[in-house]
C-alpha angles and dihedrals in degrees: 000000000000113000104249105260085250105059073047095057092042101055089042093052093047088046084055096051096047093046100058091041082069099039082052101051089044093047127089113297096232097149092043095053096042087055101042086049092054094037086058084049102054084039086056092042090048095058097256092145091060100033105034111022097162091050096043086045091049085046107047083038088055093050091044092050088047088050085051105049085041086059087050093053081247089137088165106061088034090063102041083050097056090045087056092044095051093042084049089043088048086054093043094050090041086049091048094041088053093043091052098044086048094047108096121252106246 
């Protein structure tokens, strides 16, 4: 007995989805990389080099490690280290942002 067109469809369209969520965590980290870059810039903007120097490293190291790994095909690793970088950037800027508000007027 024939499977109903719509257990079909169905199975079809769920195949799809799943298909292209793994296609989408192998394939190359763009997004990743664009935010952890312009999280390590407003970080930068926002004094993160003079207020917060650990965060701003980690940060910077961590980009550096993703754009590596990027260069070797590794898409994986480039993407979990731009996560961390921008997470590390975000700390930095929030850390700077604090110091400087806190930092009297002259």
């Amino acid at each position: 007995m024939p499977l109903p067109r719509r257990v079909i469809l169905s199975t079809v369209l769920i195949a799809s989805l799943g298909a292209a969520q793994l296609a989408g965590c192998a394939g190359f980290p763009v997004q990743e990389m664009s935010n952890a870059r312009q999280a390590v810039l407003a970080a930068k903007k926002a004094g993160a080099e003079q207020y917060a120097p650990e965060p701003m490293a980690d940060a910077e190291r961590l980009l550096k490690s993703a754009k590596a790994s990027l260069n070797q095909g590794e898409y994986r690793a480039a993407r979990d280290a731009a996560e961390q970088a921008r997470e590390k950037a975000m700390e930095a800027r929030r850390l700077a942002e604090a110091a400087a508000a806190a930092k009297p007027k002259s």
